[in-house]
TORPA-4810 file (N, C-alpha, C, O; in nm, 3 decimals):
<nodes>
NODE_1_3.063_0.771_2.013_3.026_0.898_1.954_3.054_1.007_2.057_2.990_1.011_2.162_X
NODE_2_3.162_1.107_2.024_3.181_1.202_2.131_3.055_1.309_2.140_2.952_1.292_2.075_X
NODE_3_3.073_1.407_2.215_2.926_1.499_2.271_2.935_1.603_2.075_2.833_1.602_2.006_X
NODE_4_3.038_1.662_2.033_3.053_1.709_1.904_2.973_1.605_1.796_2.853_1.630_1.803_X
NODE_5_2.991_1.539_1.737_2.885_1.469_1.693_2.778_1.436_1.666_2.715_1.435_1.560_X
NODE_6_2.741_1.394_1.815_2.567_1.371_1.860_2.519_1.517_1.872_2.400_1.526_1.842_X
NODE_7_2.562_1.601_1.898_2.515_1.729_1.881_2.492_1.787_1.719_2.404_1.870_1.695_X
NODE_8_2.568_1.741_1.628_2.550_1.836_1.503_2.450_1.670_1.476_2.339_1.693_1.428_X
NODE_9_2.472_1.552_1.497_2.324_1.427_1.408_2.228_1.530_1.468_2.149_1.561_1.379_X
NODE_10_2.204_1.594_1.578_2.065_1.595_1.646_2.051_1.725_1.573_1.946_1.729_1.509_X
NODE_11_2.119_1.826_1.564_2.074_1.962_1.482_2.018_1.904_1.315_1.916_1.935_1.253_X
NODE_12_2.101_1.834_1.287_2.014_1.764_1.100_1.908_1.705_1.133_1.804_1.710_1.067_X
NODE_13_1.928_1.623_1.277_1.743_1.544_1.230_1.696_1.631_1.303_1.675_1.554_1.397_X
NODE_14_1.659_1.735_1.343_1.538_1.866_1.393_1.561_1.907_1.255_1.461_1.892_1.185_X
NODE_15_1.662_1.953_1.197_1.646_2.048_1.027_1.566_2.044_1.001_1.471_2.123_0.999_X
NODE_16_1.596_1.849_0.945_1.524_1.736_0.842_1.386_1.749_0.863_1.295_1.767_0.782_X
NODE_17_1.386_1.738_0.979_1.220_1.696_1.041_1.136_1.841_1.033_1.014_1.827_1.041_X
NODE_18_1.179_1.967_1.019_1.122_2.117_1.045_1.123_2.092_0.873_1.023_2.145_0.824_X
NODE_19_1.189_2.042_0.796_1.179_2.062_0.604_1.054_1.977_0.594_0.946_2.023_0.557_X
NODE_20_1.074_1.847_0.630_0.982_1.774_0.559_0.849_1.756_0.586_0.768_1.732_0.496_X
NODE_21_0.808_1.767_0.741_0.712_1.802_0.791_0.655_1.922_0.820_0.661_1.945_0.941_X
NODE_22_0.583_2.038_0.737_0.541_2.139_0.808_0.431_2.127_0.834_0.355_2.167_0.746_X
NODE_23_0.357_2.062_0.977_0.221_2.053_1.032_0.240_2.125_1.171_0.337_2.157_1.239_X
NODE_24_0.070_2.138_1.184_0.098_2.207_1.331_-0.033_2.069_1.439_-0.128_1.998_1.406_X
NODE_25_0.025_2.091_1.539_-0.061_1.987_1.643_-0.227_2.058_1.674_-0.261_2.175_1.695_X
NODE_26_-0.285_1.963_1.667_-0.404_2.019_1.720_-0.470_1.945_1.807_-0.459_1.829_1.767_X
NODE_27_-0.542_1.946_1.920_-0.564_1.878_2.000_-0.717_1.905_2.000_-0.756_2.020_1.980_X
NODE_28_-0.801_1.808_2.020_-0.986_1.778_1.973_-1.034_1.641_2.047_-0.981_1.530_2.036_X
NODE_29_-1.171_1.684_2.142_-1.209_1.528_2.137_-1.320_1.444_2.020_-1.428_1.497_1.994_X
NODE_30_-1.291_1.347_1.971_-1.407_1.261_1.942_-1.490_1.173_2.017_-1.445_1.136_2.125_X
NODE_31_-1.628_1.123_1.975_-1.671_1.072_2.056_-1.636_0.907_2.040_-1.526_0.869_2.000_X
NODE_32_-1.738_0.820_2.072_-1.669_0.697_2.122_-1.711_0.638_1.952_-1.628_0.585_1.878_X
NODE_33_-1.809_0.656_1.927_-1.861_0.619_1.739_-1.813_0.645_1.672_-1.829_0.577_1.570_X
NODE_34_-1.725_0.750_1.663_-1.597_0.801_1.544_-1.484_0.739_1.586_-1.425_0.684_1.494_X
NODE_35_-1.413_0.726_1.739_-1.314_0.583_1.737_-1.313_0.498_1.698_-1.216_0.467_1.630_X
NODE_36_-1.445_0.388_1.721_-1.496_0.288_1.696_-1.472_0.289_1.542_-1.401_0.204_1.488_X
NODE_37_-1.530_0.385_1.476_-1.536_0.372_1.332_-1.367_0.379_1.248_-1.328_0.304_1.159_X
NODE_38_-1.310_0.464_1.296_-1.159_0.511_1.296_-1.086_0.392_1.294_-1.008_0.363_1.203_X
NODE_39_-1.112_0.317_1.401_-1.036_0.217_1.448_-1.035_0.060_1.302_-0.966_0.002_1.219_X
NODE_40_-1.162_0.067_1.365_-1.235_-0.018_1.244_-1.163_-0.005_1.077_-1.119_-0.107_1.025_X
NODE_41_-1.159_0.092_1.022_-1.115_0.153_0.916_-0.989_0.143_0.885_-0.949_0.135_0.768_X
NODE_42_-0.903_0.141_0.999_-0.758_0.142_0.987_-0.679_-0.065_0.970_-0.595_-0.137_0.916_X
NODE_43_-0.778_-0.060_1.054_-0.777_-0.248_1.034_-0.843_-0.299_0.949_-0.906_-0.405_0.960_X
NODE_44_-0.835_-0.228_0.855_-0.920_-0.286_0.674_-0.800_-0.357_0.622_-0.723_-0.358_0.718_X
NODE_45_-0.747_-0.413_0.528_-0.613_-0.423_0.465_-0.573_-0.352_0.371_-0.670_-0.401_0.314_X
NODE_46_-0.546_-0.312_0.328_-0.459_-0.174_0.204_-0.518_-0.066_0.284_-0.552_0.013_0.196_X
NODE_47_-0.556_-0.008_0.408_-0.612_0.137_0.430_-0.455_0.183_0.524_-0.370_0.106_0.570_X
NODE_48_-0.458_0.287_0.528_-0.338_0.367_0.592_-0.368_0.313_0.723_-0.484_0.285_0.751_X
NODE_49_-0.297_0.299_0.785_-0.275_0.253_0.921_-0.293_0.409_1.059_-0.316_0.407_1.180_X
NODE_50_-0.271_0.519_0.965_-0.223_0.645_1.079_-0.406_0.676_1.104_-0.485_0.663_1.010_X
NODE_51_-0.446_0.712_1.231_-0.534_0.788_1.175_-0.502_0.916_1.180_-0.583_0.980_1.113_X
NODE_52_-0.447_0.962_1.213_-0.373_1.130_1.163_-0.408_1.133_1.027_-0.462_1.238_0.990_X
NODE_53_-0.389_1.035_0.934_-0.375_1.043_0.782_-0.540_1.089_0.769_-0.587_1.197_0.736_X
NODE_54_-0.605_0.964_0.809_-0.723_0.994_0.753_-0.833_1.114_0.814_-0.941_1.129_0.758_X
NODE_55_-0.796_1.200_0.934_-0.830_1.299_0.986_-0.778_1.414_0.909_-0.834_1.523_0.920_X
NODE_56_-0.687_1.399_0.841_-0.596_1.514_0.752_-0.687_1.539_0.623_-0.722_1.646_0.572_X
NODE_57_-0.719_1.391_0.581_-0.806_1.356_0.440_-0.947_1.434_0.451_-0.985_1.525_0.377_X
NODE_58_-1.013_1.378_0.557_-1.118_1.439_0.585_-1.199_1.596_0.600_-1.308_1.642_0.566_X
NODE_59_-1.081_1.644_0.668_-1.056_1.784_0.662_-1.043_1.882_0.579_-1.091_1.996_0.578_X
NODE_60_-0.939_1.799_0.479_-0.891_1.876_0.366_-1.059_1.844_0.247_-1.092_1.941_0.179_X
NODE_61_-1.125_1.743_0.236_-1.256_1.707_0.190_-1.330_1.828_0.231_-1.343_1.920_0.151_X
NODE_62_-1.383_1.833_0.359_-1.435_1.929_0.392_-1.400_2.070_0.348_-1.486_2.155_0.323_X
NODE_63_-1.256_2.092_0.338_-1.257_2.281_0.335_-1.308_2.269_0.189_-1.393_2.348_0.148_X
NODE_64_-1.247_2.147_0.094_-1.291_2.159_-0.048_-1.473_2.196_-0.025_-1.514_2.312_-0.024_X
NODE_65_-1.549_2.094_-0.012_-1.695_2.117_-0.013_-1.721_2.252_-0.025_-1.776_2.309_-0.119_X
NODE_66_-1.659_2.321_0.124_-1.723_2.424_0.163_-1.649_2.531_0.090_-1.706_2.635_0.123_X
NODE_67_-1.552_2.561_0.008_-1.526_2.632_-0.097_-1.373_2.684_-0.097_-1.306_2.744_-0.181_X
NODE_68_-1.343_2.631_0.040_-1.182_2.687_0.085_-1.047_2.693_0.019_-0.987_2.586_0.011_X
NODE_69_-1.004_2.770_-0.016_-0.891_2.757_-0.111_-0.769_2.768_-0.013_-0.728_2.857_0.061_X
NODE_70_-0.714_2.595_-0.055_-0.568_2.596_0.113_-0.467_2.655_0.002_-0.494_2.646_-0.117_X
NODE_71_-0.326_2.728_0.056_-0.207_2.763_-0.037_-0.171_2.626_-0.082_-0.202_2.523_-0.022_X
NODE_72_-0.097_2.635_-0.203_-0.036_2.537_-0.264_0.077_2.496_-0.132_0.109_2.574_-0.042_X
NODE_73_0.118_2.377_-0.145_0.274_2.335_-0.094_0.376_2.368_-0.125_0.410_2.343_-0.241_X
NODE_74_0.490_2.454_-0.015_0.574_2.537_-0.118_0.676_2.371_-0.180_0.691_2.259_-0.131_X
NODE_75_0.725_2.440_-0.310_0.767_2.367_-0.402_0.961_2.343_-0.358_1.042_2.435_-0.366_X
NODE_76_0.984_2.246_-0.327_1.114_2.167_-0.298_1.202_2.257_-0.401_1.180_2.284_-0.519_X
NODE_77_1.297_2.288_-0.325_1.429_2.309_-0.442_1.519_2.214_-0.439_1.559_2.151_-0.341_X
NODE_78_1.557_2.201_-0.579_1.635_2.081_-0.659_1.767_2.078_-0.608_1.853_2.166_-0.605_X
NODE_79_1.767_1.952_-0.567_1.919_1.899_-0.551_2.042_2.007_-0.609_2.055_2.041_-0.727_X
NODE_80_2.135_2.054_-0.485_2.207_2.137_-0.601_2.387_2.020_-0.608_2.455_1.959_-0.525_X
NODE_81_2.392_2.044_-0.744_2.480_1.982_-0.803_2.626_2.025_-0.755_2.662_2.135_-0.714_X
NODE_82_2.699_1.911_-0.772_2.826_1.945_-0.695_2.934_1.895_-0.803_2.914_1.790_-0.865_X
NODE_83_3.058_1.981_-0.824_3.161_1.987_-0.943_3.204_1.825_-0.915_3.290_1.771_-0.985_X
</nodes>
């Protein structure tokens, strides 16, 4: 693979990865009883394996409770068709 190449794969997968993922990092400690429990949870069988996932779940639970209205997800545009 010459340097032309690996340069335009690496510009599509940053694109790809800036389209499909729009999250932002946040950095937080827990204590040792919410690992414990985290951990525990993820080694159930059918439960998501990430805990990112289920910290996302949780969160988004919470703003609901407390009355928070998040924006919708902007909506994908459709495959465009080619002659």
């Amino acid at each position: 693979m010459n340097g032309q190449t690996l340069a335009l794969t690496s510009m599509a997968y940053r694109h790809t990865l800036s389209d499909v993922s729009p999250t932002h990092r946040y950095t937080f400690w827990i204590d040792d009883a919410q690992e414990a429990a985290l951990k525990e949870l993820i080694e159930r069988p059918g439960e998501e394996s990430a805990v990112s996932f289920h910290l996302r779940q949780a969160i988004r639970e919470y703003l609901e409770r407390k009355g928070v209205t998040m924006k919708a997800e902007r909506k994908r545009v459709a495959a465009r068709k080619r002659p």
